[in-house]
C-alpha positions in Angstrom: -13.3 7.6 8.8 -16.6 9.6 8.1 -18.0 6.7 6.7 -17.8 4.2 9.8 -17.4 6.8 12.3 -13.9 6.2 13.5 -10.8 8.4 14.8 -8.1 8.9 12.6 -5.7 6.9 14.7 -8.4 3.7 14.7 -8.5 3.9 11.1 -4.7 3.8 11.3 -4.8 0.7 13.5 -7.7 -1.2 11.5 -5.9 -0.9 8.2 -2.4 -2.2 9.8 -4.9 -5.3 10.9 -6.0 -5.5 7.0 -2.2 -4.9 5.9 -0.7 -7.8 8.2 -3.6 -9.9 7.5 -3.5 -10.0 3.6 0.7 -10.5 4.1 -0.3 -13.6 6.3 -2.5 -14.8 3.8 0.2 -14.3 0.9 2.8 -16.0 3.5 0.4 -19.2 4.0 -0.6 -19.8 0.3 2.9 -19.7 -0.8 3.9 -21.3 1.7 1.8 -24.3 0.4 2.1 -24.3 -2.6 5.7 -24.8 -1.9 4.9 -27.7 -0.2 3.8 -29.5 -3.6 6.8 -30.4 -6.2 7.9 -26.8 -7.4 8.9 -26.3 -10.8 11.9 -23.9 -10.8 9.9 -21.4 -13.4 7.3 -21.1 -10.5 10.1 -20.4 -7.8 10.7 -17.6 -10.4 7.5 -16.2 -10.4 7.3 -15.9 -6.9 10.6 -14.7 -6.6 9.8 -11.5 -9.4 6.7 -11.5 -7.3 8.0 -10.4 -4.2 11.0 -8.1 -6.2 8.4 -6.1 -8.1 6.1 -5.5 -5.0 8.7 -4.6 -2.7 10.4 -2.2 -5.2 7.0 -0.9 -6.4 6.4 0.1 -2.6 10.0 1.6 -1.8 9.7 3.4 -5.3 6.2 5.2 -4.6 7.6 5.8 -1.0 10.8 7.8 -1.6 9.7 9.2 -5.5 9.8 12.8 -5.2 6.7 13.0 -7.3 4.5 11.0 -4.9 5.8 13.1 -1.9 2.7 14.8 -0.1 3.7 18.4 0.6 3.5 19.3 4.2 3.5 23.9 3.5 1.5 23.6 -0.2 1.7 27.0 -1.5 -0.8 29.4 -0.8 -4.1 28.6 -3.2 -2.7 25.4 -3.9 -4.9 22.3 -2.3 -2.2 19.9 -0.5 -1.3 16.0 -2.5 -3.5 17.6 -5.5 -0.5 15.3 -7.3 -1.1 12.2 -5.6 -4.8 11.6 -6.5 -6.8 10.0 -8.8 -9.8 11.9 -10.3 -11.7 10.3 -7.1 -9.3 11.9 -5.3 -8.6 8.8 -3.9 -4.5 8.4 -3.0 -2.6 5.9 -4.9 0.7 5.1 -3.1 1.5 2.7 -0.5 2.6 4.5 2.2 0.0 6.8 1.7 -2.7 3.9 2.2 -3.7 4.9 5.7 -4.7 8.4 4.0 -7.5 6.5 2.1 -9.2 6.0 5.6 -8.6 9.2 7.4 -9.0 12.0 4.9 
């Protein structure tokens, strides 16, 4: 946000844009390569694809031990445990956090 001088909420909106934009791109170019004979160990591929990113998202959303705390304890700074060393966030649905914090 600091960076290109935007409210929380159009950071919000500009990395939904981002989001649905990179999912239309994954849509098209499956979409046809599909169109060209498929061998069934590359229906497979894209299948384990689309598996693994949807469970990777669901996991990181609903694990306990990516869950920012909203009343950290006193002295203790809040998502400390969901941050790189850049303190950068890691977990999908804490994308938008990347943006406004």
């Amino acid at each position: 946000m600091k960076e290109h001088n935007i409210t929380a909420d159009a950071a919000k909106m500009i990395l939904l844009g981002v989001i649905v934009e990179q999912e239309s791109l994954a849509a098209k170019l499956k979409k046809e390569r599909l169109e060209k004979p498929t061998s069934k160990e590359i229906l497979q591929y894209f299948e384990a694809i689309e598996l693994y990113v949807g469970g990777s998202c669901y996991w990181h959303s609903t694990a306990p031990r990516y869950q920012m705390e909203r009343n950290p304890k006193p002295g203790r700074q809040m998502g400390t445990q969901n941050t790189n060393s850049t303190g950068v966030y890691m977990e999908c649905k804490d994308a938008i956090r990347i943006f406004v914090d």
